[in-house]
PLY file of the C-alpha trace (Angstrom):
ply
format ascii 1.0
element vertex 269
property float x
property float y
property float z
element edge 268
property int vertex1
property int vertex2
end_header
-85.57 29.73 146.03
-83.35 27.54 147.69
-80.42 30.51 148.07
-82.95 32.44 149.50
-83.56 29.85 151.99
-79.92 29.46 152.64
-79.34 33.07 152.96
-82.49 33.27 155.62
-80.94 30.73 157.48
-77.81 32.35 157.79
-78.87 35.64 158.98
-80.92 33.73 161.49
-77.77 32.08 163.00
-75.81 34.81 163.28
-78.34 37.25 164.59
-78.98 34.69 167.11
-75.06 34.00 167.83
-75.21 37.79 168.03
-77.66 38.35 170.69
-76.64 35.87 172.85
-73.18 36.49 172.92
-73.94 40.33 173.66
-76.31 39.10 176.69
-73.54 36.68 178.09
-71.29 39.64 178.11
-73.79 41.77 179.91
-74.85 38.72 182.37
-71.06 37.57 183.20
-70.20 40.98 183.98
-73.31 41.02 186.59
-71.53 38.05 188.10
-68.20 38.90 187.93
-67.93 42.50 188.11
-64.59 42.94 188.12
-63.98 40.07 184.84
-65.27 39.80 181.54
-66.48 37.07 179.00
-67.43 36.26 175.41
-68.24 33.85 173.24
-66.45 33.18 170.07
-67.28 31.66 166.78
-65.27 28.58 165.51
-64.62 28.71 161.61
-62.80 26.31 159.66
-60.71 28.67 158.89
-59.78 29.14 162.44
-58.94 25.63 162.06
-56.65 26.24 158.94
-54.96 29.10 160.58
-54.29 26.68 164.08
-53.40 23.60 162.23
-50.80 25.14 159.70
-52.71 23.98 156.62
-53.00 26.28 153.28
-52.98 23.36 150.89
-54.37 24.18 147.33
-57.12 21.84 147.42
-58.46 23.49 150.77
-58.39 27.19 148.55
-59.73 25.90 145.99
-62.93 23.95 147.26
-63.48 27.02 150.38
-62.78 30.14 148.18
-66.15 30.55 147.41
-67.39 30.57 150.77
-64.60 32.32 152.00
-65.31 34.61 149.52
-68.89 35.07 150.48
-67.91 35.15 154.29
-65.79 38.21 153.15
-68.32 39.98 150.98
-71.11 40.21 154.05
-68.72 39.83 157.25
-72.00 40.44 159.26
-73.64 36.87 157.99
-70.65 34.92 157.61
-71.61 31.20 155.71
-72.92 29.23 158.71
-71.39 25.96 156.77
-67.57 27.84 157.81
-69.28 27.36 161.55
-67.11 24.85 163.91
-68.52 25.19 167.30
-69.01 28.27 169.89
-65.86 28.87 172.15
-65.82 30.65 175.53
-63.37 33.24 176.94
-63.58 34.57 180.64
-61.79 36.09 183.06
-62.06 36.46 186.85
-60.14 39.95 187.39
-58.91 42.98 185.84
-55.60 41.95 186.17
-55.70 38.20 185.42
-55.37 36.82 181.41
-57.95 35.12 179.53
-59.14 31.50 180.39
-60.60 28.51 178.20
-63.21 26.48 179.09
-61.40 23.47 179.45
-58.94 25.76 182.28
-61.21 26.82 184.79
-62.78 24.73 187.61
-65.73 23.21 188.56
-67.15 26.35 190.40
-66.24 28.45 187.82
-67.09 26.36 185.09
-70.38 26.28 186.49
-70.70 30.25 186.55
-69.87 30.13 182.75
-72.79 27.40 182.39
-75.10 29.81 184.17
-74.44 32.90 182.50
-75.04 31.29 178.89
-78.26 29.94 180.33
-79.18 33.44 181.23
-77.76 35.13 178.39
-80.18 32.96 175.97
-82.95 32.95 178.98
-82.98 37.32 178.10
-83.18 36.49 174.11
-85.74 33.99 174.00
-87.47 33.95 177.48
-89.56 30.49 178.75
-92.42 31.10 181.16
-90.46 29.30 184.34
-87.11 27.85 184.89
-86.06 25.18 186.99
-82.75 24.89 188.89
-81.62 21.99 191.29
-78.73 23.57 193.31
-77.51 25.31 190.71
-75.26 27.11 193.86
-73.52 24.08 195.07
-70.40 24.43 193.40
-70.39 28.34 194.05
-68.73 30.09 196.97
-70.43 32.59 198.86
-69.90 35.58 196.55
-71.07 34.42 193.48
-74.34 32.78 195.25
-74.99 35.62 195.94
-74.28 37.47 192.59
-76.68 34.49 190.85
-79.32 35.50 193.52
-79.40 38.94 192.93
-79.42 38.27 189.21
-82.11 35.94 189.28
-83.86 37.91 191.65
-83.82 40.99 188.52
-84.72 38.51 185.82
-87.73 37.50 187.86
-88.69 40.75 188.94
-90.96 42.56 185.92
-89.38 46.20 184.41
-91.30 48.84 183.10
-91.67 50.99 180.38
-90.09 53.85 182.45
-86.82 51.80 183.02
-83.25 53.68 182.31
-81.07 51.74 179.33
-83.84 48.58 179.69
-86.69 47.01 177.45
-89.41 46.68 179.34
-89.49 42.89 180.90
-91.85 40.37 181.84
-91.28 38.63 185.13
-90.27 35.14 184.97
-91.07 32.13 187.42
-87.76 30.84 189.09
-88.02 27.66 190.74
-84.39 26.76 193.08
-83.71 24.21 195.58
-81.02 24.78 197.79
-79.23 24.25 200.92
-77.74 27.91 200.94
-78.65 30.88 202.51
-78.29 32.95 199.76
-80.62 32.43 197.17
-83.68 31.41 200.55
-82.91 35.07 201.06
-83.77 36.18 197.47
-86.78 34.38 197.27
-90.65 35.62 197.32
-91.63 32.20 198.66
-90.00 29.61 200.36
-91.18 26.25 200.77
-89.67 22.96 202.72
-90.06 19.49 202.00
-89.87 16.70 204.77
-90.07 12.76 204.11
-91.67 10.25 206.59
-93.40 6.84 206.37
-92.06 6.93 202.28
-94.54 10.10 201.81
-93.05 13.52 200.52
-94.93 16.78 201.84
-94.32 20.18 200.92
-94.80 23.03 203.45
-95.06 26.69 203.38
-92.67 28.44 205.45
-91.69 31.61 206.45
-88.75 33.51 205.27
-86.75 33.24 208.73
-87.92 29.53 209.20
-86.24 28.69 206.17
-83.22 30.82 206.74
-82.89 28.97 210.23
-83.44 25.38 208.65
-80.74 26.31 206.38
-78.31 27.44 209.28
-78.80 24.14 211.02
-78.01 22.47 208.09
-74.63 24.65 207.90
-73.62 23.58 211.45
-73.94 20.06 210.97
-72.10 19.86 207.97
-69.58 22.02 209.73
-70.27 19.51 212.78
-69.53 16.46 210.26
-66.63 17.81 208.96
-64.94 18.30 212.42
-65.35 15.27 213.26
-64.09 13.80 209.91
-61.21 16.02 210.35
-60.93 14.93 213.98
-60.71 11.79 212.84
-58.03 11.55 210.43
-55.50 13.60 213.32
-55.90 11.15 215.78
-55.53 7.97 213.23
-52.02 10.37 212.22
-51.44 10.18 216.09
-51.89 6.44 216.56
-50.04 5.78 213.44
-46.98 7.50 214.17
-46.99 6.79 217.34
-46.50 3.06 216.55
-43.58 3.72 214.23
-42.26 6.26 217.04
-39.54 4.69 220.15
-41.01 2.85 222.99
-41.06 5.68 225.32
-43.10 7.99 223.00
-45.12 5.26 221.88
-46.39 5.01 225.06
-46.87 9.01 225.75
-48.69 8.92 222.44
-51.21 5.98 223.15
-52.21 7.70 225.99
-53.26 11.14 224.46
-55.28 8.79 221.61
-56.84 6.65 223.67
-59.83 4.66 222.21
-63.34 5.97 222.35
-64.38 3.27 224.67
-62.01 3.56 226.92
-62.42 7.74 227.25
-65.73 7.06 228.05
-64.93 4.65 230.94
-62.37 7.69 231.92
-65.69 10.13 232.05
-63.90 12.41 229.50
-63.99 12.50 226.01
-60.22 13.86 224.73
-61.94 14.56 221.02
-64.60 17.30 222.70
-61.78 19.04 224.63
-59.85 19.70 221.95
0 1
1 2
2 3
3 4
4 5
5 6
6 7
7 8
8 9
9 10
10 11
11 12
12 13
13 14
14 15
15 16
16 17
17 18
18 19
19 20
20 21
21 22
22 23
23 24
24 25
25 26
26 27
27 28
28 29
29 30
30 31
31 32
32 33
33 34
34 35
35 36
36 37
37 38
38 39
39 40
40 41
41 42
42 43
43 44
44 45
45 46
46 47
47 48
48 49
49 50
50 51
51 52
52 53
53 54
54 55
55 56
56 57
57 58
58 59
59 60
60 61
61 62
62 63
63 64
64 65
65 66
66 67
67 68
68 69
69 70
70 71
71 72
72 73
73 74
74 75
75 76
76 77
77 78
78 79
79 80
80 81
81 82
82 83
83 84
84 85
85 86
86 87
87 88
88 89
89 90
90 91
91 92
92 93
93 94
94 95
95 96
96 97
97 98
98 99
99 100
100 101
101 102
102 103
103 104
104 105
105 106
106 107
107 108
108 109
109 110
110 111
111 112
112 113
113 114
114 115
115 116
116 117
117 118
118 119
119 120
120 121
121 122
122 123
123 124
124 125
125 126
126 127
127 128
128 129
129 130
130 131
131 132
132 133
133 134
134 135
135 136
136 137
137 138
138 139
139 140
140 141
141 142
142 143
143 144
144 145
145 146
146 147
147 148
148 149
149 150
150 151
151 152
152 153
153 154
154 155
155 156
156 157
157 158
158 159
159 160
160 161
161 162
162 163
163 164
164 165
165 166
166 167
167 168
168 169
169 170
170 171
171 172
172 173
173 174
174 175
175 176
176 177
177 178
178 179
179 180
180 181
181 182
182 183
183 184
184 185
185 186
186 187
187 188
188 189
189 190
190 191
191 192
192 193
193 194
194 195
195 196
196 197
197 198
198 199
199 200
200 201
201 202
202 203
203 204
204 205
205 206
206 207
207 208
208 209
209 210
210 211
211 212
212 213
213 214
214 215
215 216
216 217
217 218
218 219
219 220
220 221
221 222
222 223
223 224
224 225
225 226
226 227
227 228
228 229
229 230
230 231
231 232
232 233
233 234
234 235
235 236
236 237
237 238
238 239
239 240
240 241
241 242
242 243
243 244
244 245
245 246
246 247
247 248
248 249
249 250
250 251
251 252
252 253
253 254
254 255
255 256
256 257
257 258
258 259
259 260
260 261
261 262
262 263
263 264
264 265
265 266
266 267
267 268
């Protein structure tokens, strides 16, 4: 019948809801050992409750489904369902953070960890990430190596507190040391003449590459940073006295003229 359809449905949902938000608790506490998380379950009556509103025409047309929400409190009526909220925190100490409070790197930890959390209750063959690090510091790419590193690694019947698991295909590009580390295989890509080709490398070739990479961007950002100091220089010093003007050109002289001095002022410092 069409009640028993409902009612199927229902269960379905929340025993879903259920698993998932037990596995995100379990996965966020891999990353953040020290914090917790969990997902809550928007109701309209959450709703109510938030916007003040107890109006008899609200009782009367939800007091049969909040009725039947009370009755089985395991299966609540999935039509009561709003949306899933999130609720993490980053320390023992600190309080309880919304979505919509956090920041980009540890929004993007939240993202993950709901990814895996569903990931250990309905498992695909092979996942795909495309710097799924980049907005991570150094600790927590490394906590989503290791954990990826787990999930892809099979378990066996002779595990402690684990179902036995199947492993599971990760596929990461990155720029970052930590997950090249992690990996079983690591594989570069170059680009010449408009033609992509992949090559095999070894784990310390990549590990190097990746280093390299590090160093220019740390290169690039000196110089960036360089860059804006002397333009400070040069601009104060031409709001600055006549005398210190001239003290000040000196020490920011232009690039073309350091050269044509054989020294380069930015290098020394």
């Amino acid at each position: 019948t069409e009640e028993n359809l409902d009612r199927k449905k229902d269960e379905a949902i929340n025993r879903t809801f259920r698993g998932v938000s037990a596995h995100f608790k379990d996965v966020f506490k891999e990353l953040v050992p020290n914090g917790a998380g969990e997902l809550i379950m928007r109701t309209a009556m959450d709703e109510a409750a938030a916007d003040g509103t107890d109006s008899e025409d609200e009782e009367e047309g939800g007091s049969k489904k909040k009725k039947a929400a009370a009755e089985d409190p395991n299966n609540p009526d999935v039509s009561l369902f709003r949306g899933v909220g999130v609720k993490v925190r980053f320390s023992r100490s600190s309080e309880n953070f919304l979505m919509s409070q956090l920041s980009g790197g540890q929004k993007a930890l939240v993202a993950m960890a709901l990814i895996f959390a569903i990931q250990r209750c309905d498992p695909a063959p092979f996942y795909l990430f495309d710097e799924l690090d980049q907005a991570l510091d150094s600790t927590y790419r490394a906590a989503v190596a290791g954990l990826i590193k787990r999930q892809a690694t099979p378990s066996s019947d002779d595990s402690d507190n684990e179902q036995p698991r199947e492993g599971i295909q990760f596929i990461c590009s990155t720029f970052r040391p930590e997950l090249v580390a992690a990996a079983n295989r690591c594989f570069g890509i170059s680009h010449q003449n408009k033609v992509s080709s992949l090559h095999l490398l070894s784990k310390n070739d990549a590990l190097h590459f990746i280093a390299n990479l590090m160093s220019e961007e740390e290169e690039v950002v000196g110089e960036v940073t360089s860059m804006a100091t002397s333009n400070k220089a040069v601009a104060s010093s031409r709001g600055g006295g006549s005398g210190t003007s001239s003290k000040k050109r000196k020490t920011t002289k232009n690039p073309k003229e350091e050269d044509n001095d054989g020294e380069d002022e930015s290098t020394k410092a």
